[in-house]
DOTORBA-204910 format. One line per 4 residues: number of its first residue (from 1); their letters; for each residue x, z, y of C-alpha. Coordinates in nm, 3 decimals. Layout:
NUM	A	X Z Y; ...
END
This chain:
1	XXXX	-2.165 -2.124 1.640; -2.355 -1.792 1.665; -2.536 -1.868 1.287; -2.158 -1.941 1.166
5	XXXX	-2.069 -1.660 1.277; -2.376 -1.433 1.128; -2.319 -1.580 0.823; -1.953 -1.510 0.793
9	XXXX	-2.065 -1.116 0.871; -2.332 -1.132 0.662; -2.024 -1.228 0.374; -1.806 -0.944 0.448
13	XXXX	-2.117 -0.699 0.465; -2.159 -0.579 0.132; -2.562 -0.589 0.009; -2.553 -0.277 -0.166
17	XXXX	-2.411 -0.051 0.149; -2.760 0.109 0.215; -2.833 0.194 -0.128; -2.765 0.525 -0.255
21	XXXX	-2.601 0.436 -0.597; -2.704 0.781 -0.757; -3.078 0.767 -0.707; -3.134 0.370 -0.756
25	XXXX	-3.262 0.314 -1.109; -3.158 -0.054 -1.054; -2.769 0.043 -1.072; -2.590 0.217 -1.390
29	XXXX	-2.431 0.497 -1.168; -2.123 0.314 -0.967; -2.057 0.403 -0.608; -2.046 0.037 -0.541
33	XXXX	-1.920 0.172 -0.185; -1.622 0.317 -0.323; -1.563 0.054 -0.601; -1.594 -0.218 -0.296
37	XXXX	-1.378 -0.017 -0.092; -1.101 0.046 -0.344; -1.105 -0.296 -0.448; -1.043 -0.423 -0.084
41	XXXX	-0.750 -0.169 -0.053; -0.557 -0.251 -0.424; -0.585 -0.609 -0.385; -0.480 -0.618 -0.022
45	XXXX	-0.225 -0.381 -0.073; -0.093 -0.575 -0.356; -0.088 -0.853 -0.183; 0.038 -0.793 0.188
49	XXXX	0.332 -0.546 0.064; 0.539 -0.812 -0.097; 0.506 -1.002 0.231; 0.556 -0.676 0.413
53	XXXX	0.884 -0.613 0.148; 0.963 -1.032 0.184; 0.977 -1.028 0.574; 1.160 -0.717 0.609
57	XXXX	1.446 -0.874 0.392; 1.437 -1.147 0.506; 1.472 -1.029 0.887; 1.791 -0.783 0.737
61	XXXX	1.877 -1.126 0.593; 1.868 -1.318 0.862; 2.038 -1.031 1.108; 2.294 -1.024 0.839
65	XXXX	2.332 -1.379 0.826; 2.398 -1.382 1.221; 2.605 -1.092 1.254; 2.853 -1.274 1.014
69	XXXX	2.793 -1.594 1.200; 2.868 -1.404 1.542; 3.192 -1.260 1.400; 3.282 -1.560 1.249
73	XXXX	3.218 -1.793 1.577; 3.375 -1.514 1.786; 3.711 -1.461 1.561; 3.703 -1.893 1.607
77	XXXX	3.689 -1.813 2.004; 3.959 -1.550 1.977; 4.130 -1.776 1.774; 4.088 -2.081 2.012
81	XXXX	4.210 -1.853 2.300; 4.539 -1.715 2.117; 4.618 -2.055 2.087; 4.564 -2.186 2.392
85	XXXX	4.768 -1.870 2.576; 5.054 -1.916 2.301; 5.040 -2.303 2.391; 5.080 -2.241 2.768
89	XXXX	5.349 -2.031 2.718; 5.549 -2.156 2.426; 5.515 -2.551 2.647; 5.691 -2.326 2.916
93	XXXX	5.946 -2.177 2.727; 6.022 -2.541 2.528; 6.057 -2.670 2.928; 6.300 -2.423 3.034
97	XXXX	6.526 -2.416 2.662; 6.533 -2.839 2.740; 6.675 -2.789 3.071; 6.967 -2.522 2.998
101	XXXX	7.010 -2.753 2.689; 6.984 -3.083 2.847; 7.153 -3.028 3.214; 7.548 -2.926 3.268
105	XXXX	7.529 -2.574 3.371; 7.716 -2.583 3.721; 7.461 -2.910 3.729; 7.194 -2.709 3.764
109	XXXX	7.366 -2.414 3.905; 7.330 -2.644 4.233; 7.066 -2.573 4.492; 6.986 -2.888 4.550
113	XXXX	6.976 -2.995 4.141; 6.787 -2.645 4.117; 6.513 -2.764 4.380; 6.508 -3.113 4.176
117	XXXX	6.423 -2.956 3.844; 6.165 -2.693 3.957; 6.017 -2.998 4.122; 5.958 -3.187 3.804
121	XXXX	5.845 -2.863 3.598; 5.556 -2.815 3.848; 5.427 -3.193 3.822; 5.501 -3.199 3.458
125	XXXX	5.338 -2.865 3.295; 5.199 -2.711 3.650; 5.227 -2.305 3.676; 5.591 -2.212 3.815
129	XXXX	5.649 -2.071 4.118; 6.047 -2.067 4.111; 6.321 -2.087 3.926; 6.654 -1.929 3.949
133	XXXX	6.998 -1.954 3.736; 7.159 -1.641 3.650; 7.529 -1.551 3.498; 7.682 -1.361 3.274
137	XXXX	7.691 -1.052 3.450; 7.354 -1.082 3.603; 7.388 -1.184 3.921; 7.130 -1.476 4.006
141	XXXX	7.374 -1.724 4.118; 7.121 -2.011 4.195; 6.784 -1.960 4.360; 6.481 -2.217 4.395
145	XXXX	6.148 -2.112 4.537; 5.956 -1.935 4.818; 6.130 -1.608 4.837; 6.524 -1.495 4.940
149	XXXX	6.643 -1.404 4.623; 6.987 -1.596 4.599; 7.300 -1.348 4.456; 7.018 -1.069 4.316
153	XXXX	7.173 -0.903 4.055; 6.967 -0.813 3.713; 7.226 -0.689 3.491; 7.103 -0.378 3.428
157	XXXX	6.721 -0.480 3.427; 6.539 -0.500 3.102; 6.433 -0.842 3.087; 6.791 -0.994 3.101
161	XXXX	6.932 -0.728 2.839; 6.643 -0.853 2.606; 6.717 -1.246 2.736; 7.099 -1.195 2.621
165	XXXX	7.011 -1.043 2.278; 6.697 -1.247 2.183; 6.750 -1.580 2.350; 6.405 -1.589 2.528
169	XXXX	6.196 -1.321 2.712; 5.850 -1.339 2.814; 5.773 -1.030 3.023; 5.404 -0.892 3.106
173	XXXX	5.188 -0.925 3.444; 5.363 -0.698 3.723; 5.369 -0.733 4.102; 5.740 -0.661 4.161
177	XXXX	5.875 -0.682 4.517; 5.633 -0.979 4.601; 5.317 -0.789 4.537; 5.141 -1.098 4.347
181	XXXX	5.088 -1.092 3.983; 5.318 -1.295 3.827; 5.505 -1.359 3.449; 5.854 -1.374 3.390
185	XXXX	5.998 -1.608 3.129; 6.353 -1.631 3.069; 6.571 -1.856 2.839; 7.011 -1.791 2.739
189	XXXX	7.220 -2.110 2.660; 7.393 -2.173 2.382; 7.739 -2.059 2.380; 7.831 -2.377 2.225
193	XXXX	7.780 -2.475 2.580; 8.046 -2.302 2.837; 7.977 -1.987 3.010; 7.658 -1.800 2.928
197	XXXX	7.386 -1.912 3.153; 7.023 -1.771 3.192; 6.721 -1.986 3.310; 6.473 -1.765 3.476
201	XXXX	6.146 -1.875 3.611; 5.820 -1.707 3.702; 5.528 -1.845 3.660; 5.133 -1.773 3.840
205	XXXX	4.852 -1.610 3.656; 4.536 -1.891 3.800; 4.648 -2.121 3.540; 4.692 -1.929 3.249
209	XXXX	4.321 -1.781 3.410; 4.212 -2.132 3.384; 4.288 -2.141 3.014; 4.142 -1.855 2.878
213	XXXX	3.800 -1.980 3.068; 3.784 -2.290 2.884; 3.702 -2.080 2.602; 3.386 -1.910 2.649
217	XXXX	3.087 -1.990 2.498; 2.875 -1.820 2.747; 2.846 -1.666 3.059; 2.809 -1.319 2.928
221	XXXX	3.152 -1.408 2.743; 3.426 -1.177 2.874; 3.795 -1.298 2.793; 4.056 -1.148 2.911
225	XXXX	4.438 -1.038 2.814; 4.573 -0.669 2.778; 4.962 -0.603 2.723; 5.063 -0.365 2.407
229	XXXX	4.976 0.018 2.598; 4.576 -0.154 2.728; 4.700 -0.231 3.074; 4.491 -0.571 3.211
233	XXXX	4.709 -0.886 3.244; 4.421 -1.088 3.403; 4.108 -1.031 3.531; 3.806 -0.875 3.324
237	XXXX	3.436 -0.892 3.369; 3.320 -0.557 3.216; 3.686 -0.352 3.234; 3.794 -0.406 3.568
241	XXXX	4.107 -0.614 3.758; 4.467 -0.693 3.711; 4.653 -0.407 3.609; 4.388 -0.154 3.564
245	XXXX	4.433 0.074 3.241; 4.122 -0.076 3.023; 3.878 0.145 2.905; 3.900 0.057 2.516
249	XXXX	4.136 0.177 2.252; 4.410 -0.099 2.142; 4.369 -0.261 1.801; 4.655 -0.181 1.586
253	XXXX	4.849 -0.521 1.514; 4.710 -0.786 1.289; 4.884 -1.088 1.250; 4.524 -1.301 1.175
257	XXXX	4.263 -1.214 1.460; 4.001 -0.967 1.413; 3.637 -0.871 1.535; 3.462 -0.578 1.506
261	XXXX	3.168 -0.388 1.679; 3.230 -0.170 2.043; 3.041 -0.030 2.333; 3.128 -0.181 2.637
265	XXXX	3.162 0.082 2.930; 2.817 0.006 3.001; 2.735 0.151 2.651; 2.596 -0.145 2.536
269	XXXX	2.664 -0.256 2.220; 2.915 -0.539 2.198; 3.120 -0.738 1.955; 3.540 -0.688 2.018
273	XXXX	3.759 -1.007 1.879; 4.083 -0.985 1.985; 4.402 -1.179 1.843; 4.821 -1.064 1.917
277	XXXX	4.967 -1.367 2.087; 5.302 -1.491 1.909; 5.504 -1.783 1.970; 5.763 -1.994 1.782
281	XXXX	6.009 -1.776 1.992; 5.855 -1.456 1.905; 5.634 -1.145 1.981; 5.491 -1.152 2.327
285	XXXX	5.343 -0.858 2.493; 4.981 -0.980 2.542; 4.667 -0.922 2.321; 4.358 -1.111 2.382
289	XXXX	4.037 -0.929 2.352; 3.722 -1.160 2.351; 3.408 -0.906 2.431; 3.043 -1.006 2.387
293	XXXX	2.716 -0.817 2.401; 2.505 -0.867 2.139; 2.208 -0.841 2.339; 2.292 -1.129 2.485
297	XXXX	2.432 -1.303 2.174; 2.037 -1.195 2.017; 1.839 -1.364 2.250; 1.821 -1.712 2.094
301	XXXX	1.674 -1.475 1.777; 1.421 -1.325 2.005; 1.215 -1.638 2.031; 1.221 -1.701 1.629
305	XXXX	1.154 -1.279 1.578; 0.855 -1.341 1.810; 0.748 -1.664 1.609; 0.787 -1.459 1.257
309	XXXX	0.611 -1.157 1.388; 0.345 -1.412 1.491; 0.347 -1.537 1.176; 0.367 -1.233 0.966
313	XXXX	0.061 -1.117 1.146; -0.173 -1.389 1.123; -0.073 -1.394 0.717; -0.155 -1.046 0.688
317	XXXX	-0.519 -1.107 0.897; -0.569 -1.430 0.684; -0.504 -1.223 0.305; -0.717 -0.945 0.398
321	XXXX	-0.992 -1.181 0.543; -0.980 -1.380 0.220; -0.918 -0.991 -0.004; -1.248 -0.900 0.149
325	XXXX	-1.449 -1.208 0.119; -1.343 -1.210 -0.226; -1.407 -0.835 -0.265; -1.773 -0.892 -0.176
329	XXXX	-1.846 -1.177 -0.328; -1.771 -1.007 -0.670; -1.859 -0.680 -0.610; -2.227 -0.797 -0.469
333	XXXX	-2.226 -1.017 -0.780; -2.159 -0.719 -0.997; -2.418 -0.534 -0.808; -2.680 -0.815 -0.834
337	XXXX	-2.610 -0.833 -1.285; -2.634 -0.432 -1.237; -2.973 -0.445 -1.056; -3.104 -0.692 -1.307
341	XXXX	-2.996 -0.503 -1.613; -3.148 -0.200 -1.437; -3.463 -0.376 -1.387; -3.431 -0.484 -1.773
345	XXXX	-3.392 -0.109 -1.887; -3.626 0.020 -1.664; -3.872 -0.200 -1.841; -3.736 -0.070 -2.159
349	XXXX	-3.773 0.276 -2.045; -4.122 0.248 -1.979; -4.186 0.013 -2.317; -4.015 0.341 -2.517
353	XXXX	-4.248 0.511 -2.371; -4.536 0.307 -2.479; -4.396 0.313 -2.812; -4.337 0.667 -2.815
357	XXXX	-4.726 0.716 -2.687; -4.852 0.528 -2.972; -4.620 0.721 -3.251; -4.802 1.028 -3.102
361	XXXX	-5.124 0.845 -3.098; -5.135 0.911 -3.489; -5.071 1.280 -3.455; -5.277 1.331 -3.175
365	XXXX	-5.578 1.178 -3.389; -5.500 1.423 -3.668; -5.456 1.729 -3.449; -5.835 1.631 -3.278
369	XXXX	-5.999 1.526 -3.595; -5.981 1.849 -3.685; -6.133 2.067 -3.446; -6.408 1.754 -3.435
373	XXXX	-6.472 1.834 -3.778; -6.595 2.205 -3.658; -6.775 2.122 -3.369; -6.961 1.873 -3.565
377	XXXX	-7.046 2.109 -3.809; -7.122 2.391 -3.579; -7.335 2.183 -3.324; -7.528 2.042 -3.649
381	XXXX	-7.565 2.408 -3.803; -7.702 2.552 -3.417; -7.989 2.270 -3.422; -8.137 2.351 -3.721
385	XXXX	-8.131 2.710 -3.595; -8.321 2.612 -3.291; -8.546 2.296 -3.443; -8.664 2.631 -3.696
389	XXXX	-8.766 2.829 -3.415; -8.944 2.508 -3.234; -9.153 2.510 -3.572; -9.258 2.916 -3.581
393	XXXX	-9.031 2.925 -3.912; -8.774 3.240 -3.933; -8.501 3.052 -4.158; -8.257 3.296 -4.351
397	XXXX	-7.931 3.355 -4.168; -7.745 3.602 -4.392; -7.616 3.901 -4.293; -7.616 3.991 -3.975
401	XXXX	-7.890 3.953 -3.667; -7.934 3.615 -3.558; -7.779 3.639 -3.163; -7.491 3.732 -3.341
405	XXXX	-7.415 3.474 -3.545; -7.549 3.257 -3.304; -7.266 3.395 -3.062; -6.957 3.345 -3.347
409	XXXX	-7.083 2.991 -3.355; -7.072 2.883 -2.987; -6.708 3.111 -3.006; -6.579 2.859 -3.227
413	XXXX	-6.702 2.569 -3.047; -6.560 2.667 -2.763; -6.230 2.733 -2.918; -6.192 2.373 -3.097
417	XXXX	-6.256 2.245 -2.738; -6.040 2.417 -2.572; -5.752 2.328 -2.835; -5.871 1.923 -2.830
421	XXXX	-5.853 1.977 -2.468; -5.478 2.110 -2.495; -5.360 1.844 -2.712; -5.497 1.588 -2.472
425	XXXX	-5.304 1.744 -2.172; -5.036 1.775 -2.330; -5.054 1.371 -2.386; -5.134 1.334 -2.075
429	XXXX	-4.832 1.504 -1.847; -4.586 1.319 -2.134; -4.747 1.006 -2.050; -4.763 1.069 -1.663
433	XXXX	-4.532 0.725 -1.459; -4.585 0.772 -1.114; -4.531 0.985 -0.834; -4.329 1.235 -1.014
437	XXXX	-4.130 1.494 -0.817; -3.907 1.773 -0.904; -4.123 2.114 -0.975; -4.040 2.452 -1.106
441	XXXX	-4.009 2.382 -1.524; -4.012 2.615 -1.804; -3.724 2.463 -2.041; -3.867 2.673 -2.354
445	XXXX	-4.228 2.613 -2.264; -4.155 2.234 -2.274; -3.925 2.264 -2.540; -4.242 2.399 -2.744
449	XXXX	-4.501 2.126 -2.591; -4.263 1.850 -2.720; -4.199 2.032 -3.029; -4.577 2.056 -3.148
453	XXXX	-4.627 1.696 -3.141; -4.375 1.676 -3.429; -4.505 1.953 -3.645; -4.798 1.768 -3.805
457	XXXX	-4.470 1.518 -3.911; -4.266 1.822 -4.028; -4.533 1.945 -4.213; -4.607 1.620 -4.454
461	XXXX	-4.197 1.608 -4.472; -4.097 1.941 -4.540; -3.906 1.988 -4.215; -3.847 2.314 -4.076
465	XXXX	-3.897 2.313 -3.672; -3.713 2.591 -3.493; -3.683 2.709 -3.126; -3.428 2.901 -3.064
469	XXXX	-3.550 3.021 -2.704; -3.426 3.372 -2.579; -3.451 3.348 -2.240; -3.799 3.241 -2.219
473	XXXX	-3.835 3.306 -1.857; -3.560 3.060 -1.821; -3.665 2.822 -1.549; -3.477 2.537 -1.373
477	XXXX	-3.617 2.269 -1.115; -3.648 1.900 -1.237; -3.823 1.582 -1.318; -4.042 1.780 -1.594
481	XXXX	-4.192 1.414 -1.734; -3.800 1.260 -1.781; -3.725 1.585 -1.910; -4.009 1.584 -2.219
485	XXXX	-3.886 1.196 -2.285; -3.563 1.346 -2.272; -3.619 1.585 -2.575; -3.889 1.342 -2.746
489	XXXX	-3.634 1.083 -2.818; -3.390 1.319 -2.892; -3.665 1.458 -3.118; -3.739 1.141 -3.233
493	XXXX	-3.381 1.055 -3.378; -3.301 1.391 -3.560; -3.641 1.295 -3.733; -3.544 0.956 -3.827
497	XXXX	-3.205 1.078 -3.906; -3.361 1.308 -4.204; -3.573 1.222 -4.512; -3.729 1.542 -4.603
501	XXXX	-3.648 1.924 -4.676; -3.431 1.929 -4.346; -3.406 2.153 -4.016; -3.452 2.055 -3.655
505	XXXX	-3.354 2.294 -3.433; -3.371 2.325 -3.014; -3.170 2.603 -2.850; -3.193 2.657 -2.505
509	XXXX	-2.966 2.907 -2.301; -2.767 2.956 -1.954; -2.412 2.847 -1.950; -2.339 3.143 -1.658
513	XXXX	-2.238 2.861 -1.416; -2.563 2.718 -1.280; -2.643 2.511 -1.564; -2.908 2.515 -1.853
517	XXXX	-2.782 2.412 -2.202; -3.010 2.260 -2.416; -2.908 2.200 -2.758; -3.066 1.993 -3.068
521	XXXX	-2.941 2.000 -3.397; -3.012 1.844 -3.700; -2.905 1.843 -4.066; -2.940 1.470 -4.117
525	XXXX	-2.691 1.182 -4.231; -2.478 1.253 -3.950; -2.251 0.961 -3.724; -1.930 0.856 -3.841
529	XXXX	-1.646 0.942 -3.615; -1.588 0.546 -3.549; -1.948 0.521 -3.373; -1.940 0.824 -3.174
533	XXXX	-1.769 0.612 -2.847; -2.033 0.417 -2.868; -2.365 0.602 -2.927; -2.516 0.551 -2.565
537	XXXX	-2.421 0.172 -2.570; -2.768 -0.057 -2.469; -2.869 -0.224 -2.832; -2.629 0.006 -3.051
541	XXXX	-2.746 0.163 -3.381; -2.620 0.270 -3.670; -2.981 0.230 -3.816; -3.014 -0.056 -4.084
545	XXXX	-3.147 -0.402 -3.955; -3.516 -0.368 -3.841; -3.496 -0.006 -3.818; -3.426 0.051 -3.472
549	XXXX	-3.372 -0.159 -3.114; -2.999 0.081 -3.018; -3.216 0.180 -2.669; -3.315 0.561 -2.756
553	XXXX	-2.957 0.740 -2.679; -2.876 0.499 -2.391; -3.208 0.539 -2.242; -3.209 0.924 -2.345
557	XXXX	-2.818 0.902 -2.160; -2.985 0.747 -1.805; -3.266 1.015 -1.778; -2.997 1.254 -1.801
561	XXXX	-2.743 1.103 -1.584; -3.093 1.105 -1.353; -3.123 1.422 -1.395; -2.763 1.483 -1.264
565	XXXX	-2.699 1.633 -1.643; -2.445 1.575 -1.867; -2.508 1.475 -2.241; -2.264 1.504 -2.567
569	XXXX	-2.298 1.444 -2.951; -2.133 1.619 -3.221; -2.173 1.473 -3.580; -2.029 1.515 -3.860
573	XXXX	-2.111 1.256 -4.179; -2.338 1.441 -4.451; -2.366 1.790 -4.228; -2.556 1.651 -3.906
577	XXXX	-2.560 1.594 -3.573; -2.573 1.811 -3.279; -2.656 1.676 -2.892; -2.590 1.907 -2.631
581	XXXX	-2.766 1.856 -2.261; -2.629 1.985 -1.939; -2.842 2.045 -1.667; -2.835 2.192 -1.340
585	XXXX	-3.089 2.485 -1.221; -3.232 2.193 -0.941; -3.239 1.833 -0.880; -3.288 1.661 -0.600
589	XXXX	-3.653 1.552 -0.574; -3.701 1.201 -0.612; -4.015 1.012 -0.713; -3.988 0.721 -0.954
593	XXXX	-4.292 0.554 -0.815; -4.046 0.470 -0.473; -3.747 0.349 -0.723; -3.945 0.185 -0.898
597	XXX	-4.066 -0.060 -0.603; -3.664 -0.096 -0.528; -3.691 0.135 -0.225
END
């Protein structure tokens, strides 16, 4: 278990984190930290947010979806409950119109008739407390039920006013004399029938209780009915009792039933359905208002917000587990083909050299034949001198005493060694490898060094060599053996760029920002515009087949990038071709033997 997990670690730990991408020859200058990095953010990125943008819709979606549902399912209940209130009373009201139309009216105008049908009304449809038969005029001429109300007269009440004119009268919840709520429902004969007659009964709340409870879907579920000016007709859960003013503004009429969103008195938030109750018979004065709170009504979506959270989570820890496995696995790949190919051009690096140390080889030979030539001649001249003394002999030296010519001899001697030995130092710090560090370098003074091993060259091919160098104590702090490979090859090119009777010219000069500009110029064939792009590319040249392996300018653009320089070509076909170095006054130091062992 513990190696499973090392080597899952060991998979999302890039290689290359140690390495400093700027000093490694084995890299081509990527901050394979940063690239890594990046890539891990962009990829995750683009892949969590569209399940970040998915699961947000879809959770406004699905709260959507519910809220509808809720106001659909409790507009249903509202609906359910209208009906079932409209039922009780209209099956009331159908009980009492059968009776006055059924029964002779002095029939039932008789107590003990009166008693009879009051008797079947309660075992039949359940809910009356009395019933009483009143005239004309008013006056309640017939009386069955619990309380002394035989020859009370109504005629100027309300209810009976509204009984005569409309037929039927359903009143709201009020206590009246008995202190009990009750409801009043009322029904007129028919003319066609004798004397005007009104049926009058009054009927208990508990049952008409009992129906609106049959309704709710839950406990939390808060039914209840409220008369036209908000007063309670039965009792509420969250608004208070019987005949209480309610604490919620009263829905204008709607003949369909309606839901919309409230705060309950608690303040909680809480869906409002409520539905006018009409009958066949007419208006009544109730409204039923179904309440629910929707925290409540949310917690059967609190298990499956959980479960998506859950989900959501774990999909976002899975994609960036995967993003970064993936993210290293290429990346380290990259790095490893990088290393290689930095491996490969560091070889090729040091096999330009070579090559470059064997082109010189030929002018080197030249420069010391020379000065051979003299000492040869000299050393031979100064033993004769001395094998004619040996012998007693005076040979004849010319003019002059013979110490003194003696002395101009061993002067030149001297000198021809001194410039052999010159010419081989100079060979020698161009061809220096290892254990190079930054030191304080003369830009002109190299400039020249590099410069000389190219006159012997410009000489044969009528080439002038210029140095444009006015700041000769100009001095920066570098690499000084990548700097003289740096202008050899450059060197090297404007050379093979040129037949004969050209100009090669280096100019070196301050920018006034902390960098040295070194420029060379040449009057060759020039680049065409098409090739400039890709003048530093590994393998590129514009040099006819055989003539040249593409490696000088990319090589030539890695020592500079080394360097932390900057390097640009102008060209222009038929005119020639300028490259322009940027370098800073100091560099880092840095030795090439410790790259070069992959430190």
């Amino acid at each position: 278990m513990i190696e499973m997990v090392r080597g899952l670690l060991s998979s999302l730990w890039p290689r290359f984190w140690g390495v400093n991408a700027e000093t490694t020859p084995y890299q081509t200058f990527v901050n394979y930290r940063r690239l890594w990095l990046t890539t891990i953010l962009v990829l995750a990125t683009a892949s969590v947010a569209p399940l970040i943008v998915l699961s947000v819709l879809h959770d406004r979606l699905t709260k959507e979806s519910v809220r509808v549902e809720r106001e659909l399912r409790t507009v249903r209940l509202a609906s359910n409950a209208r009906r079932s209130v409209a039922h009780f009373l209209e099956e009331r009201l159908d009980a009492l119109d059968f009776t006055v139309r059924e029964f002779r009216q002095d029939w039932i105008s008789e107590p003990q008739q009166l008693d009879s049908v009051l008797e079947h009304l309660k075992l039949g449809f359940g809910g009356f407390s009395d019933l009483g038969v009143v005239d004309a005029g008013g006056v309640q001429v017939a009386y069955s039920g619990p309380y002394d109300l035989a020859g009370r007269d109504y005629g100027r009440h309300e209810w009976f006013e509204r009984c005569l004119a409309k037929g039927t009268f359903i009143s709201d919840v009020f206590e009246g004399f008995r202190g009990v709520p009750h409801i009043v429902i009322a029904v007129r004969s028919s003319p066609e029938q004798g004397p005007v007659r009104v049926l009058r009964a009054t009927l208990d709340t508990e049952r008409l209780i009992a129906a609106l409870e049959t309704v709710k879907l839950a406990a939390h579920d808060d039914v209840f009915l409220v008369n036209r000016a908000g007063v309670i007709q039965s009792s509420s859960v969250l608004f208070g009792e019987v005949l209480q003013k309610a604490a919620i503004d009263v829905p204008a009429y709607s003949p369909r039933t309606q839901a919309h969103s409230i705060r309950d008195p608690q303040g909680e938030a809480a869906l409002l359905g409520y539905a006018f109750i009409d009958t066949k018979y007419g208006e009544t004065p109730f409204l039923l208002l179904l309440v629910r709170r929707e925290a409540e009504m949310m917690e059967s979506l609190l298990g499956v917000g959980v479960a998506s959270a859950l989900f959501l989570t774990l999909s976002i820890l899975g994609i960036i587990l995967i993003v970064v496995l993936t993210s290293t696995y290429m990346i380290n790949q990259l790095y490893s083909a990088d290393r290689a190919k930095g491996q490969t051009m560091l070889g090729l690096e040091e096999a330009g050299r070579l090559a470059s140390l064997g082109r010189l080889a030929a002018g080197v030979a030249h420069e010391i034949n020379n000065p051979l030539a003299v000492i040869n001649e000299e050393a031979g001249y100064m033993r004769d001198v001395l094998t004619l003394k040996e012998a007693g002999g005076e040979p004849d030296l010319g003019a002059g005493t013979p110490s003194t010519e003696f002395k101009e001899h061993l002067d030149s001697i001297l000198e021809c060694v001194e410039r052999c030995g010159l010419i081989t130092r100079q060979l020698l710090s161009f061809a220096r490898q290892v254990d190079v560090s930054s030191e304080p370098v003369r830009v002109a003074r190299v400039a020249a060094e590099i410069l000389n091993f190219f006159r012997k060259e410009a000489g044969y091919r009528n080439i002038e060599v210029r140095l444009d160098a006015p700041e000769e104590g100009l001095e920066i702090v570098s690499d000084r053996g990548k700097l003289q490979q740096v202008l050899f090859n450059l060197l090297n090119n404007a050379f093979q760029a040129m037949t004969k009777d050209g100009a090669v010219t280096v100019s070196v000069g301050s920018t006034g920002d902390g960098m040295v500009r070194i420029a060379v110029s040449d009057t060759g064939c020039g680049i065409p515009a098409a090739h400039l792009g890709k003048i530093f590319e590994p393998f590129f040249t514009t040099k006819g087949r055989g003539a040249g392996t593409g490696l000088g300018l990319s090589i030539t653009y890695g020592l500079v990038r080394k360097l932390k320089g900057r390097i640009s070509v102008e060209s222009q076909v038929g005119v020639g071709t300028t490259v322009t170095i940027l370098l800073p006054t100091r560099v880092a130091e840095t030795s090439t033997h410790e790259s070069a062992v992959g430190r």
